[in-house]
N, C-alpha and C positions, 0 to 999 in steps of 0.2 A: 375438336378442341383448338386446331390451330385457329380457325377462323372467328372463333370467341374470342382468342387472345386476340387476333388484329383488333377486333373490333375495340377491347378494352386501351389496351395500351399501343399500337398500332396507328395504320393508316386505314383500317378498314379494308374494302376491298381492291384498294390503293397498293396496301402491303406488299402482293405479291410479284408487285410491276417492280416497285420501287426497289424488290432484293434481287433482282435480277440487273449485274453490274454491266451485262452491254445492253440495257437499253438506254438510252440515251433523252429523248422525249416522250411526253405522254399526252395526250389529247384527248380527253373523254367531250362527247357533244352532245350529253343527256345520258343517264347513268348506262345504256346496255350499246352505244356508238362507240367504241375504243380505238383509238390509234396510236399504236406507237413507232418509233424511229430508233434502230440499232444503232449504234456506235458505229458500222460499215456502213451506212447508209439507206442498210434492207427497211423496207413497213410491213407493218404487219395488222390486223385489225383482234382485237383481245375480245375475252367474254366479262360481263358486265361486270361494272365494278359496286353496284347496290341495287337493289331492288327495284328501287322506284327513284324517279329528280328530286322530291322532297327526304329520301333520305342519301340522295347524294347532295344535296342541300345542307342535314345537319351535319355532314360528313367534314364539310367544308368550314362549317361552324366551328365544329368541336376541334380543329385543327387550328384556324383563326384563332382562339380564345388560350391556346397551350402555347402558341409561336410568339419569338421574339419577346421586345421588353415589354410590352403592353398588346390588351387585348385588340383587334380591328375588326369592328363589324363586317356581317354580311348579311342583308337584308335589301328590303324594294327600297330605303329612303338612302343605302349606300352598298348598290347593286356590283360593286368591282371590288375587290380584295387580291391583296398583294404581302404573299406569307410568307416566310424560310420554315421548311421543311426541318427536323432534326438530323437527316443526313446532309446539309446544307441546300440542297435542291430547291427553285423559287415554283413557288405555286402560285397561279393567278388564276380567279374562276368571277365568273360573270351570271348574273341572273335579271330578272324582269327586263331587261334593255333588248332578251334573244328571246326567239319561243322557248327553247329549254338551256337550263344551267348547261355550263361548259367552263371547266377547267383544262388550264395547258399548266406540264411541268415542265421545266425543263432542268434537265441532270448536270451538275459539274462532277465530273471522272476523275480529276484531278484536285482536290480540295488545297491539297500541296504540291506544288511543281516547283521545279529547277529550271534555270535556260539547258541544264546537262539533257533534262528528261524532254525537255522540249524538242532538240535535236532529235535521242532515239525516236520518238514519235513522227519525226519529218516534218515538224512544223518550222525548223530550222536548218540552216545548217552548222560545219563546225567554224564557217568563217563568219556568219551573222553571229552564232554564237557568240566570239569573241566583241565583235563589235556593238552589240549592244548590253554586254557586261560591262564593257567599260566607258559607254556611256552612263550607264546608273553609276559605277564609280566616281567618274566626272562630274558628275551632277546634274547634268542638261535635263532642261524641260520635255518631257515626250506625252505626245496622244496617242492611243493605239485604235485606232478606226477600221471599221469595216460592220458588212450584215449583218443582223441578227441571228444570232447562235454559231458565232462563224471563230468562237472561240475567244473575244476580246478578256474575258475578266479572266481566262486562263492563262493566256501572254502576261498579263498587267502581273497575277501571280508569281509567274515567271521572272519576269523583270525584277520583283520585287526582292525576291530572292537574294540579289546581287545585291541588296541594301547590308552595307555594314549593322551588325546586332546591336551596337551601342546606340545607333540612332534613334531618335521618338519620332512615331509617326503618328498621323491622325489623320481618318480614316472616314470618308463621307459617303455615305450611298439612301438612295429611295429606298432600299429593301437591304437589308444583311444577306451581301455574298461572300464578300472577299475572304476573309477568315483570317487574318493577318496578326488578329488579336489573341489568335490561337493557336497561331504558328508560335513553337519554343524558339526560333532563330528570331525573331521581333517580341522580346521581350516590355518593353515600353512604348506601349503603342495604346489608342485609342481610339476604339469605334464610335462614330455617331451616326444617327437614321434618323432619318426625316419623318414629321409625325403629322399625321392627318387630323383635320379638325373634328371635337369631339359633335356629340346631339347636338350641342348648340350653336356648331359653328363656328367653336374658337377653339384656342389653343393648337393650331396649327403652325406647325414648324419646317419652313424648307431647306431642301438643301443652302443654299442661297444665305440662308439664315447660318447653315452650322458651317461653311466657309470662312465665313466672317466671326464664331466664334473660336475657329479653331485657331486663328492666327492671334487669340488671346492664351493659345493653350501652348506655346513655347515649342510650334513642333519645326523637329528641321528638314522634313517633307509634309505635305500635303499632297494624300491622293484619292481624289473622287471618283469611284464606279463609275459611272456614267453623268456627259454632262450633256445637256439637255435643254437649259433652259434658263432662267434669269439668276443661276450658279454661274455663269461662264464669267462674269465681269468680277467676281470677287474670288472667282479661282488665278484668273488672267495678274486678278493685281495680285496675289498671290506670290504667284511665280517668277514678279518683276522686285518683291519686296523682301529677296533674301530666303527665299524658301527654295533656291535651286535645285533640281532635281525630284520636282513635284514631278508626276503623269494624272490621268483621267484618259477614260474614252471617250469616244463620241460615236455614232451610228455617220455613216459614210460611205459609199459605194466605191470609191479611191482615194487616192493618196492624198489630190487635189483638190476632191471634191471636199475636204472635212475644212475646207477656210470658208466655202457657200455657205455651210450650215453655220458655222461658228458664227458670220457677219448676220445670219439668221436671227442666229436665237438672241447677237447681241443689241438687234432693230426692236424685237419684240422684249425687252430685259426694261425695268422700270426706270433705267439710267439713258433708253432710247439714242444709245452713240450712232453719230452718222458712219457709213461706208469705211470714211480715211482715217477718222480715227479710231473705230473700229482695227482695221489694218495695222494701224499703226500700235495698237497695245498688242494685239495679237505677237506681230514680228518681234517685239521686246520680249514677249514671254513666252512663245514656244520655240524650242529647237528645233527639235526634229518629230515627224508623223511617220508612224509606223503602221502599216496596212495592212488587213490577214485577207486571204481571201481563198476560194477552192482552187487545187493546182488541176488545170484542164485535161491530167491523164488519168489520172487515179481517184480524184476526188478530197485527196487528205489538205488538210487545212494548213496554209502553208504560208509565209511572210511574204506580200509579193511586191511591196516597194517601201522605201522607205526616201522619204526627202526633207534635207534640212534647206530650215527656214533661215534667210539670206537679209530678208527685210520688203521695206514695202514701201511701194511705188504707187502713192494716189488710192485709186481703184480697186489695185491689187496686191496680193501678197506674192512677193518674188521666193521662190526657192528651186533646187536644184532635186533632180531626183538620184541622190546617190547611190542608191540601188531600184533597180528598174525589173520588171518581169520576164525571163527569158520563153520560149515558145510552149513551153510547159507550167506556165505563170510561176512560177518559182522566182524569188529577188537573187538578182546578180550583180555586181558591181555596177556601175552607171555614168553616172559623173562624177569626176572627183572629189572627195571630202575636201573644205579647204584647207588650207595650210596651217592657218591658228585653232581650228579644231582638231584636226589630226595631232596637234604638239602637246595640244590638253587630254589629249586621250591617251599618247604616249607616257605623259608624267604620270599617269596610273598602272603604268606596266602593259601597255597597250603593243603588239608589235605589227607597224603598218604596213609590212609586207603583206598584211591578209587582203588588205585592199588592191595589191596587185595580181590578182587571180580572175581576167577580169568574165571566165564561164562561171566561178563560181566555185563553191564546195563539196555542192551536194553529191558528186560522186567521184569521190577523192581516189 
């Protein structure tokens, strides 16, 4: 009987991955190849999750057509789909481009997080803590960069948290993760998702697109899931035009590395800025980058530098790494915040003594 009901109102044979709260990823590579990724980091390989690829094909269908605000095909003339799950969870599966269909899940644990819950979990400590609460106070622009699945849209969560409840937010992503519209602490806020073109081609909407209409929608943050792509110059001007205290991610290997990619996407972006001036919007409008990455003893996902952006020189984007990774990649103090940032973060109740500790927090 249970196995009816998945199939009715369920995930199929999806279900019984997806009620299982430490697993973490799912990887099916043809309905009876299953892998999945614990929340510890154990794998495991599972028993199949449909009979045959064409009914883990409808599987993916029938899930496609109940997600989000409008249906997304999956078929050979639009072989990649990109879904939210009802327990928020993204699903992306693939067909005709592989020999057989292949879905990947992957699971947010935390749909609602605090910088508080962040800490318990070690992905902070109680002196980042403080300091990047009262950066969201202050308003400063942040990106939160790092790997894939390395925790970004749960930081960005986090962050978000420390937004005062009267404020309007508007809320941009490829896919529905963030849930921010669902959180009761952000009561006026507003999601938009980017839409793929329909049969014929049109009515396709990017992010890029709903950047530029959200700064007609009176909000006093803007923050983009993931940027990516020819979003970065109408989030950038964003951020320089009174919308203080926007964030977005970006995918980035360090702290450093997420200004290459930025002057990347913004060569290949339909406004083609050169290098400097590139740089030079960048440095106006981001403050400080924040970096998650694994801590080298334990594996837990962990803050391991953060540097604010100072300005830009030509070529390059000059900044400072204020907190740097100590021997167990954990962020620790660095170089010093400077002097007119630390007074703006103080006017929010900020106490900069945390900044004089300079091993760090994590075991107080």
């Amino acid at each position: 009987m249970t196995s009816v009901l998945d199939e009715i109102f369920g995930m199929g044979g999806l279900q019984p991955l997806l009620a299982n709260e430490d697993i973490e990823n799912i990887n099916v590579n043809g309905c009876d190849h299953v892998f999945v990724r614990y929340s510890d980091g154990r794998r495991a390989q599972m028993p199949p999750v449909a009979a045959s690829d064409d009914e883990l094909i409808d599987l993916v269908r029938s899930l496609a057509a109940r997600a989000g605000v409008e249906e997304r095909r999956f078929d050979r003339g639009s072989p990649g789909v990109n879904v939210e799950l009802p327990d928020g969870s993204r699903l992306f599966a693939v067909m005709a481009v592989t020999g057989r269909p292949s879905v990947s899940i992957r699971r947010h644990r935390f749909s609602q997080v605090t910088l508080a819950r962040l800490r318990q979990l070690g992905t902070i400590d109680a002196g980042l803590e403080a300091v990047l609460g009262a950066l969201v106070r202050a308003r400063f622009n942040m990106l939160i960069v790092g790997g894939t699945a390395i925790g970004k849209t749960t930081m960005l969560r986090g962050l978000a948290s420390a937004i005062p409840s009267h404020e309007r937010l508007i809320t941009i992503e490829d896919n529905f993760e963030l849930g921010l519209d669902r959180d009761p602490q952000h009561p006026d806020t507003v999601a938009l998702q980017a839409r793929e073109p329909n049969v014929e081609g049109e009515g396709a909407i990017s992010q890029a697109d709903l950047v530029r209409w959200a700064l007609r929608m009176s909000p006093d943050r803007v923050i983009v899931g993931e940027v990516r792509g020819s979003e970065l110059i109408p989030m950038a001007n964003a951020m320089t035009q009174g919308n203080d205290g926007s964030m977005a991610t970006v995918h980035a290997s360090d702290s450093r590395g997420a200004f290459t990619k930025l002057a990347t996407y913004a060569a290949q972006s339909p406004e083609r800025l050169g290098l400097e001036a590139t740089n030079l919007l960048i440095a106006s409008a981001v403050h400080f980058v924040i970096h998650l990455a694994e801590a080298r003893d334990d594996k837990t996902r962990v803050v391991s530098s953060i540097r604010e952006v100072v300005g830009a020189d030509d070529k390059q984007i000059v900044s400072n790494e204020v907190y740097r990774p100590d021997p167990t990649g954990r962020a620790v103090p660095g170089v010093p915040v400077r002097t007119e940032t630390v007074e703006r973060l103080t006017e929010v109740g900020f106490d900069p003594d945390v900044l004089e500790r300079p091993e760090g927090w994590w075991n107080p």
